[in-house]
N, CA, C and O atoms as a GROMACS GRO file, in nm:
protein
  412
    1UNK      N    1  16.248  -1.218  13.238
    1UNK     CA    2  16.359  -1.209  13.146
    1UNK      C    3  16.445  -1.335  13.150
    1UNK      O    4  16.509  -1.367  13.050
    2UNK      N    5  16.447  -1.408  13.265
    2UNK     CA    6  16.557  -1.534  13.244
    2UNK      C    7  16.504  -1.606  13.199
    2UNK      O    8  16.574  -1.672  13.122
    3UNK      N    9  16.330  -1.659  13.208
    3UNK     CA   10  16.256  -1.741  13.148
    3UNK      C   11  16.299  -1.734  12.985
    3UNK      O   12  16.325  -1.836  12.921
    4UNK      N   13  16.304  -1.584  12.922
    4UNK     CA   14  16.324  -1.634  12.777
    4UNK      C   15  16.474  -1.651  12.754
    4UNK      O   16  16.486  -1.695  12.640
    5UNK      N   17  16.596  -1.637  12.812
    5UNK     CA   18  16.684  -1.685  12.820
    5UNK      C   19  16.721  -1.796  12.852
    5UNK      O   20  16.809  -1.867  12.803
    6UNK      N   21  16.633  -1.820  12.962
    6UNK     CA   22  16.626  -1.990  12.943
    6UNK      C   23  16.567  -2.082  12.812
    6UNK      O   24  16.634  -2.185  12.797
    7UNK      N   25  16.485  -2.070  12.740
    7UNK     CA   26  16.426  -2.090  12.649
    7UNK      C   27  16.531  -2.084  12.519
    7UNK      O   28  16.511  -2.173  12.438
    8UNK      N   29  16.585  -2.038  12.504
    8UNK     CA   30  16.707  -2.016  12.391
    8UNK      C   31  16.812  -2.024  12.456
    8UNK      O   32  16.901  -1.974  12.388
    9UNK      N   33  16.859  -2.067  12.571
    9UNK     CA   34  16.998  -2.108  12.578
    9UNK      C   35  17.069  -2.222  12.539
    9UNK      O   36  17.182  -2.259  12.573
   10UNK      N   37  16.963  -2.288  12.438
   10UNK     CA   38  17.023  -2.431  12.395
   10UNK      C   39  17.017  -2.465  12.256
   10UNK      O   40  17.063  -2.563  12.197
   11UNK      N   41  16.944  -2.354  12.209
   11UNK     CA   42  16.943  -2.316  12.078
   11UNK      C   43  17.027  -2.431  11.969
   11UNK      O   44  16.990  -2.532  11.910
   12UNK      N   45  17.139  -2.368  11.976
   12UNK     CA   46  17.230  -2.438  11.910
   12UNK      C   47  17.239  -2.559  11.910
   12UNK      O   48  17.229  -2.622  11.804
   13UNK      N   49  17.264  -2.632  12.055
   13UNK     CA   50  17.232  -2.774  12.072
   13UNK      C   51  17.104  -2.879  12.022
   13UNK      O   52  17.078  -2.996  11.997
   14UNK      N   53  17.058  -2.775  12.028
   14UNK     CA   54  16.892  -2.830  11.943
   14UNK      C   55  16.916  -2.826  11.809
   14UNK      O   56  16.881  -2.921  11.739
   15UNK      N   57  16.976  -2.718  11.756
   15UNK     CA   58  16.976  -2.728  11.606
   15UNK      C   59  17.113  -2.843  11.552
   15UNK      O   60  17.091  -2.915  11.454
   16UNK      N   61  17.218  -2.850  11.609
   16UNK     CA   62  17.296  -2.948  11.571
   16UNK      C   63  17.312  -3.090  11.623
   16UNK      O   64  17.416  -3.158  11.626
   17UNK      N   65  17.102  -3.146  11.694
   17UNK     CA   66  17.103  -3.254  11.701
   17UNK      C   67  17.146  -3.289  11.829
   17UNK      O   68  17.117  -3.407  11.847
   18UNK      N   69  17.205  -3.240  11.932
   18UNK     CA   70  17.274  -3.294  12.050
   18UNK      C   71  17.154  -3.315  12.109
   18UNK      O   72  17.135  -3.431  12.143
   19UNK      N   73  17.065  -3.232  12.132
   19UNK     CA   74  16.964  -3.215  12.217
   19UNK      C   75  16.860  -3.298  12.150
   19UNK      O   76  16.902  -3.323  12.036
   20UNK      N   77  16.709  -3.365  12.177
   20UNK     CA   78  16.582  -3.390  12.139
   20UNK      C   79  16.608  -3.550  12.017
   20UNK      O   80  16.522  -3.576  11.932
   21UNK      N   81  16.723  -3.629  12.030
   21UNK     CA   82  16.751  -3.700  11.893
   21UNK      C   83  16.818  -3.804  11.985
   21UNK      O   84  16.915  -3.874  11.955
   22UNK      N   85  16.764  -3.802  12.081
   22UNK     CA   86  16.818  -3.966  12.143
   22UNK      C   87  16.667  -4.077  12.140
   22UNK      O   88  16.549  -4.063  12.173
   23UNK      N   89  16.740  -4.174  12.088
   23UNK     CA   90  16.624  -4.276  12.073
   23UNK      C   91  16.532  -4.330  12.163
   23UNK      O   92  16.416  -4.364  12.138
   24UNK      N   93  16.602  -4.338  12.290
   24UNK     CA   94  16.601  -4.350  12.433
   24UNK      C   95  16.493  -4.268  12.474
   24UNK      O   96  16.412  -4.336  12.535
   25UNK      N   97  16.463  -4.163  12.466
   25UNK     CA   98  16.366  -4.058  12.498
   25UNK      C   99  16.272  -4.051  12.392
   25UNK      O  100  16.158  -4.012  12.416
   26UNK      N  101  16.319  -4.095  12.241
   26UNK     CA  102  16.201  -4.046  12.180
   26UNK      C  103  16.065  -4.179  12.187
   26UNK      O  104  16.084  -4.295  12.223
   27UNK      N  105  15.940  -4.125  12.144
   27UNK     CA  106  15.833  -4.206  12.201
   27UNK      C  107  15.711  -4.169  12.046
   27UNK      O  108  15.671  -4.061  12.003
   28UNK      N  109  15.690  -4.278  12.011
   28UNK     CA  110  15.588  -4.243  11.901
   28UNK      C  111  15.486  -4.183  11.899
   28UNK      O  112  15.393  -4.241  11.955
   29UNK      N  113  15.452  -4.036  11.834
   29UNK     CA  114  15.333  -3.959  11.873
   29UNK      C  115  15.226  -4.054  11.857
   29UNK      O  116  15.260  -4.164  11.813
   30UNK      N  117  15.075  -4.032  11.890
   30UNK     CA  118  14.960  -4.051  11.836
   30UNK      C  119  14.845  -4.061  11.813
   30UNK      O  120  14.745  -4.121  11.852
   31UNK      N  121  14.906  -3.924  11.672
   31UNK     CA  122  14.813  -3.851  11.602
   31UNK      C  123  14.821  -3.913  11.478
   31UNK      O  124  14.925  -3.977  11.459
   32UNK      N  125  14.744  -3.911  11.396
   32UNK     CA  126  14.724  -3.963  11.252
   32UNK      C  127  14.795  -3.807  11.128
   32UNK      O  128  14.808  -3.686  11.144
   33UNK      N  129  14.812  -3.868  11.056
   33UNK     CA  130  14.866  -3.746  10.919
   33UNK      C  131  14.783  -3.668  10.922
   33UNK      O  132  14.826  -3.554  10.910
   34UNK      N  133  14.631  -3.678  10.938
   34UNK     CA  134  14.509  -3.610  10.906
   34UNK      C  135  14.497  -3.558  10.994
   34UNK      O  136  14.479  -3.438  10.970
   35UNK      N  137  14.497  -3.589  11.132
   35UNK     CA  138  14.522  -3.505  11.258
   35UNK      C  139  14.624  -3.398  11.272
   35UNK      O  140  14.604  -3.303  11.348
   36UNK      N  141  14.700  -3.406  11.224
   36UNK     CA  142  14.820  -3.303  11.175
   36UNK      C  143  14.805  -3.241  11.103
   36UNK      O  144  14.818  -3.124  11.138
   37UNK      N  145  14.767  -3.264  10.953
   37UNK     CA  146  14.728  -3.140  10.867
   37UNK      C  147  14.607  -3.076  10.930
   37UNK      O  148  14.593  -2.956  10.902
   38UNK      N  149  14.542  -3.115  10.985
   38UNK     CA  150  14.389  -3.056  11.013
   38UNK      C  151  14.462  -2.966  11.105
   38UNK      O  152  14.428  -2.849  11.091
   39UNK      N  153  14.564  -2.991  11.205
   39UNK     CA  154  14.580  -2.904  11.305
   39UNK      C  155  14.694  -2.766  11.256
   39UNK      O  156  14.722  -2.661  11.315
   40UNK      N  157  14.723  -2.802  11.172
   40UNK     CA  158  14.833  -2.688  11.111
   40UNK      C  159  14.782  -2.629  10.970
   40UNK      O  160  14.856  -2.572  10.890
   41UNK      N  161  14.598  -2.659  10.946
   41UNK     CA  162  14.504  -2.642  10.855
   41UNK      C  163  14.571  -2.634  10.720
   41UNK      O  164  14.575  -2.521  10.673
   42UNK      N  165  14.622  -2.729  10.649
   42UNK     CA  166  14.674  -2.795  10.587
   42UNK      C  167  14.574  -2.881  10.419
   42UNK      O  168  14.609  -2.992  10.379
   43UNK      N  169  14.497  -2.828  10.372
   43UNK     CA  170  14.431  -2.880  10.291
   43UNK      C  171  14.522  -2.931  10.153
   43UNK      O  172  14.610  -2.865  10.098
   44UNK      N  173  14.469  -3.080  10.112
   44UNK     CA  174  14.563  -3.127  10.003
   44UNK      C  175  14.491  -3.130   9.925
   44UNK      O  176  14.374  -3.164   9.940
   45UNK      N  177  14.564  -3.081   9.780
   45UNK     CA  178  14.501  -2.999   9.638
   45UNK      C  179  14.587  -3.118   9.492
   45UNK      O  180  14.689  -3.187   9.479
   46UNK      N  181  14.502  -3.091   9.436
   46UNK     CA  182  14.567  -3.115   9.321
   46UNK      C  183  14.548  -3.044   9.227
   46UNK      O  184  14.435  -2.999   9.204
   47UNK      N  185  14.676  -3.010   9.133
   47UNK     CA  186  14.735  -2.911   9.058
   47UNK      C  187  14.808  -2.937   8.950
   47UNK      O  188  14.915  -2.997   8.959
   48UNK      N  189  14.746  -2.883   8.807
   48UNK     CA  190  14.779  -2.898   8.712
   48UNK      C  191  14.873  -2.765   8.673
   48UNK      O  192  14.855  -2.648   8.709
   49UNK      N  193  14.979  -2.821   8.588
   49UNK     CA  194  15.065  -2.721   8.602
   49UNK      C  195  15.151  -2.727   8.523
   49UNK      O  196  15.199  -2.840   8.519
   50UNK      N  197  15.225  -2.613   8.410
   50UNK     CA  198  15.249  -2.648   8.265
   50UNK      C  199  15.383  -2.685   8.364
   50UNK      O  200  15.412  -2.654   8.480
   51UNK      N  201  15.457  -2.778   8.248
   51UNK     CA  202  15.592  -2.867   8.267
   51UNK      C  203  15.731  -2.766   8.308
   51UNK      O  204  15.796  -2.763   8.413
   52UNK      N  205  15.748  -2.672   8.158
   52UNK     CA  206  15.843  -2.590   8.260
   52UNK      C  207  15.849  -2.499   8.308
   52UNK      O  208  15.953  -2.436   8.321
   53UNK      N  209  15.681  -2.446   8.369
   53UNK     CA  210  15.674  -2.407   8.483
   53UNK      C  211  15.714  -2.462   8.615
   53UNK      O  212  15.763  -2.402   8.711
   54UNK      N  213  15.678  -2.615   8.599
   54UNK     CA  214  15.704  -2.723   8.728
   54UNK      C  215  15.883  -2.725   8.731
   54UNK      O  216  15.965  -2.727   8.823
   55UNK      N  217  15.890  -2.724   8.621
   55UNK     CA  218  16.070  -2.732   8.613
   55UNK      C  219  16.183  -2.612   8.656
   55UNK      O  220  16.303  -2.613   8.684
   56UNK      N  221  16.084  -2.514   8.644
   56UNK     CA  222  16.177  -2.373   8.697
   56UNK      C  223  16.122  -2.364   8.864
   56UNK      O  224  16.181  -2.311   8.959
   57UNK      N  225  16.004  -2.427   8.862
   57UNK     CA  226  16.020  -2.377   9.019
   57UNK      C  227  16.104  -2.525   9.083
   57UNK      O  228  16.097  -2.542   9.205
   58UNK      N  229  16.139  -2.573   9.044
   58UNK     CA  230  16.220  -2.723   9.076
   58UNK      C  231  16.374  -2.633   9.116
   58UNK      O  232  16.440  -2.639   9.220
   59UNK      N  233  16.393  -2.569   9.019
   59UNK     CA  234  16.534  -2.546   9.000
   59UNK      C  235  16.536  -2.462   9.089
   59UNK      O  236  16.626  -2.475   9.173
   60UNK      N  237  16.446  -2.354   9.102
   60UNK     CA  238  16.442  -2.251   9.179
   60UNK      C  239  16.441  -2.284   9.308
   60UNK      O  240  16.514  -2.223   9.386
   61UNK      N  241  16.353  -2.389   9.352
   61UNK     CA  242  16.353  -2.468   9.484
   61UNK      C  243  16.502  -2.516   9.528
   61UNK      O  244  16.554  -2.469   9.628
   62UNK      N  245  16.561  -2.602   9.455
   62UNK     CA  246  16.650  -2.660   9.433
   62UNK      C  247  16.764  -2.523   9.472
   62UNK      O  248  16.846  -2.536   9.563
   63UNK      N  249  16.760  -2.457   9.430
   63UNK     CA  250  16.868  -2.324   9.478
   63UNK      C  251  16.882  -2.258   9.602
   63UNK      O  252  16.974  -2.199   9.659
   64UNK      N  253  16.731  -2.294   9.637
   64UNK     CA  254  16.760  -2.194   9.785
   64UNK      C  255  16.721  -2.323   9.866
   64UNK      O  256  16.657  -2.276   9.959
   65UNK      N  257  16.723  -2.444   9.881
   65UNK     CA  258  16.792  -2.543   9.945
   65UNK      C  259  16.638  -2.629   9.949
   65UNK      O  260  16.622  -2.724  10.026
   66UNK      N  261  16.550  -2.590   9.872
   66UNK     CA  262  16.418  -2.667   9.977
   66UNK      C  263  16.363  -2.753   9.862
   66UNK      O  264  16.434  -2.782   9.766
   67UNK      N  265  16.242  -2.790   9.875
   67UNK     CA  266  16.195  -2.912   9.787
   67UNK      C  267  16.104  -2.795   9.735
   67UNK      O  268  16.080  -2.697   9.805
   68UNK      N  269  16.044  -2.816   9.582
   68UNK     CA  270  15.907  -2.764   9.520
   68UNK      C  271  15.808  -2.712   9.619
   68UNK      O  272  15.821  -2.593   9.648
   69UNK      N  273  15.716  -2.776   9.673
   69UNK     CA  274  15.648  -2.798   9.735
   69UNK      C  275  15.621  -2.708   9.803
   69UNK      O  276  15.528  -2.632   9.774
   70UNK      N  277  15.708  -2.690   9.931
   70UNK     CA  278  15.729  -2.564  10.017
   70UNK      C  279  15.763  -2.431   9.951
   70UNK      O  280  15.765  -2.328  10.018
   71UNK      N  281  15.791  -2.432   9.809
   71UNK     CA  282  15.801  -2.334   9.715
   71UNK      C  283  15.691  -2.278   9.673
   71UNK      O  284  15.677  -2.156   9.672
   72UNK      N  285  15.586  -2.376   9.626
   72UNK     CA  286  15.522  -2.305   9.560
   72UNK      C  287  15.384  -2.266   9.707
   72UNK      O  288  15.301  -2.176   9.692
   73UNK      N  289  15.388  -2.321   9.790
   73UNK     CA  290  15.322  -2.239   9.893
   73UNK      C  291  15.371  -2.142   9.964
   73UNK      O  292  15.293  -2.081  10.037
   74UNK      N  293  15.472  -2.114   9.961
   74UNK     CA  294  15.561  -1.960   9.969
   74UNK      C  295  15.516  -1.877   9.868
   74UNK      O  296  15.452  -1.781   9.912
   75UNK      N  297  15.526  -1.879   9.758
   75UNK     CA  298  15.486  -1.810   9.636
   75UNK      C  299  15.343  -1.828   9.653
   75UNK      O  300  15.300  -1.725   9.704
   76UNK      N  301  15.258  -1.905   9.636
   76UNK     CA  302  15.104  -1.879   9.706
   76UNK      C  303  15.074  -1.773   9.767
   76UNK      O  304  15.004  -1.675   9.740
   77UNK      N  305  15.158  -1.814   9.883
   77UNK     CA  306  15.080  -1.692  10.025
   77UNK      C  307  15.131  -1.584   9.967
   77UNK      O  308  15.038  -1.513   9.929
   78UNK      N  309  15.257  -1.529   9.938
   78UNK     CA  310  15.328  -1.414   9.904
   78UNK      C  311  15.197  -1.378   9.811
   78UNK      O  312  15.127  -1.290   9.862
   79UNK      N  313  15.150  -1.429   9.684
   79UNK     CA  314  15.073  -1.368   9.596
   79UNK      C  315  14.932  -1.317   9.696
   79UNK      O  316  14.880  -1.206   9.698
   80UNK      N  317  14.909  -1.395   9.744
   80UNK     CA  318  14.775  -1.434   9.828
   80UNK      C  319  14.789  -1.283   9.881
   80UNK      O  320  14.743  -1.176   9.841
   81UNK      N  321  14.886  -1.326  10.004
   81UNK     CA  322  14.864  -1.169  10.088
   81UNK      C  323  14.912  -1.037  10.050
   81UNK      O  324  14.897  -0.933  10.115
   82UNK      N  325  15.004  -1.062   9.873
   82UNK     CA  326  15.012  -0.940   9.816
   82UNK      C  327  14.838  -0.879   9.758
   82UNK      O  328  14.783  -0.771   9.782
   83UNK      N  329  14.792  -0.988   9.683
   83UNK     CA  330  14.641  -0.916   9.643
   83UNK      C  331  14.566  -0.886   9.741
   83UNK      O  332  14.495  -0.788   9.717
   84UNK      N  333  14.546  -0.950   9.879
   84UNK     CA  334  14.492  -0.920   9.980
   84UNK      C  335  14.490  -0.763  10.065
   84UNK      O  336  14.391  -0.696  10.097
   85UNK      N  337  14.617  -0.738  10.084
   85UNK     CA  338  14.641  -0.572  10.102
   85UNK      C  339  14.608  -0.475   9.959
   85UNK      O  340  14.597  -0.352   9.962
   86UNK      N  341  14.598  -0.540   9.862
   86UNK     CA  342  14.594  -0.425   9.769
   86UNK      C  343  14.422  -0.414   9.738
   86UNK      O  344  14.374  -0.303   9.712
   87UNK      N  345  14.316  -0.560   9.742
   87UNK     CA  346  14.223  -0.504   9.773
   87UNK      C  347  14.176  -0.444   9.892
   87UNK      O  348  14.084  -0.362   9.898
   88UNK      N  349  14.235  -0.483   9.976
   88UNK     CA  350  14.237  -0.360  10.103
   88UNK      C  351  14.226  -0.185  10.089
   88UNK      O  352  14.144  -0.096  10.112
   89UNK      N  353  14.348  -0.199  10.044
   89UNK     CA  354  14.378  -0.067  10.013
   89UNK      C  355  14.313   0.018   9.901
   89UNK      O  356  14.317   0.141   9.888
   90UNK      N  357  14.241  -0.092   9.807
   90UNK     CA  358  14.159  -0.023   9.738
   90UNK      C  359  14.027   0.055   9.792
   90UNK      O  360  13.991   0.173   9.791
   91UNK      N  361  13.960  -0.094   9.850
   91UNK     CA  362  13.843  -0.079   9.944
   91UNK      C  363  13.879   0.029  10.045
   91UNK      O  364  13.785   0.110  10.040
   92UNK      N  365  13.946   0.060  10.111
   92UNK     CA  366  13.970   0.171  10.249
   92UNK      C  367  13.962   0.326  10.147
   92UNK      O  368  13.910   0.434  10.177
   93UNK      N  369  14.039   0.282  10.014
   93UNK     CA  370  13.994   0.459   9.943
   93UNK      C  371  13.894   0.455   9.893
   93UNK      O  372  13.832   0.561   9.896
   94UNK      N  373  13.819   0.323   9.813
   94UNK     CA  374  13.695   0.391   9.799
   94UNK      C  375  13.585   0.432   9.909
   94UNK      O  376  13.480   0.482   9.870
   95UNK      N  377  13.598   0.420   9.989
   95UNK     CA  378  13.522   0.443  10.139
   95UNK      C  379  13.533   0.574  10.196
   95UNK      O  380  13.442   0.651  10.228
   96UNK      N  381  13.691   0.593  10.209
   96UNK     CA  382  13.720   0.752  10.192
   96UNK      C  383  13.690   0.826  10.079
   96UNK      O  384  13.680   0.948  10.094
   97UNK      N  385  13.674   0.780   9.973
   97UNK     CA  386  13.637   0.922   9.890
   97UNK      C  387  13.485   0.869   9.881
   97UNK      O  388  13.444   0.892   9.768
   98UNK      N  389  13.387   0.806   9.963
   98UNK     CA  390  13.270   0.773   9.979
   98UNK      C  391  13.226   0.915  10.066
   98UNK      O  392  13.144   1.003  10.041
   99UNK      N  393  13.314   0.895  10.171
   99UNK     CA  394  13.288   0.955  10.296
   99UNK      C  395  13.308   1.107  10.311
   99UNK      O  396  13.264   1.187  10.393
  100UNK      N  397  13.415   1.126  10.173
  100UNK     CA  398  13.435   1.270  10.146
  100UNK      C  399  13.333   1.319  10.085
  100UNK      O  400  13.301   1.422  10.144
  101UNK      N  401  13.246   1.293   9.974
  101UNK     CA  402  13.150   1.281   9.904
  101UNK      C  403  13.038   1.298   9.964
  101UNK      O  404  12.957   1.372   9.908
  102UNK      N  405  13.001   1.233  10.094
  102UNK     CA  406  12.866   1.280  10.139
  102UNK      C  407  12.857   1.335  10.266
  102UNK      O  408  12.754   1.370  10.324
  103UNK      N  409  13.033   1.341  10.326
  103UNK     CA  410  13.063   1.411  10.446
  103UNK      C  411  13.073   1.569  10.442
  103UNK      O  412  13.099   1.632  10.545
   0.00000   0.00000   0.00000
C-alpha cells in the first residue's frame, strides 16, 4: 500500500512541470519515430475526407481543448468498439437460439 502512495505522491508536481523538466537531467532518447509508433502500434493512414466534415471535427476538437487528430481516433475507436460489442452480441444470440434449437 505505500508503494502506490508513493507512486502518486508527486502527482501534482509532475503535472505542473516542477518535477521531470530540468534540462540538466533530461538526456536524448534513442529510438527513431518508427520505433515509437511501432511500439504504441501506431499505423499512418491517409484519409480523404469531405471539407466540412474536416471543419466540424476541427471545431469540435478545438472545443474540448485537443488538436483533430486525436479526435478523430477517439471517434474511430468509440465507433470501432461500439460495432465490435454489437456484433458480439449478435453472434452470442445467434448461438443461443442455435443451441436452444438443437438442445
Amino acid at each position: 500500500m505505500n508503494k502506490d502512495k508513493d507512486i502518486y505522491a508527486n502527482v501534482e508536481l509532475w503535472e505542473a512541470g516542477k518535477l521531470g523538466a530540468s534540462k540538466e537531467t533530461a538526456k536524448v532518447s534513442d529510438f527513431s519515430v518508427e520505433e515509437l509508433q511501432k511500439s504504441i502500434q501506431l499505423q499512418p493512414i491517409s484519409l480523404r475526407i469531405q471539407k466540412d466534415v474536416l471543419d466540424d471535427l476541427k471545431f469540435i476538437a478545438k472545443y474540448h481543448g485537443i488538436n483533430y487528430q486525436p479526435l478523430i481516433k477517439q471517434v474511430l475507436k468509440r465507433f470501432v468498439d461500439s460495432e465490435m460489442n454489437q456484433i458480439l452480441a449478435k453472434e452470442v444470440n445467434v448461438q443461443l437460439n442455435t443451441n436452444k434449437r438443437t438442445g
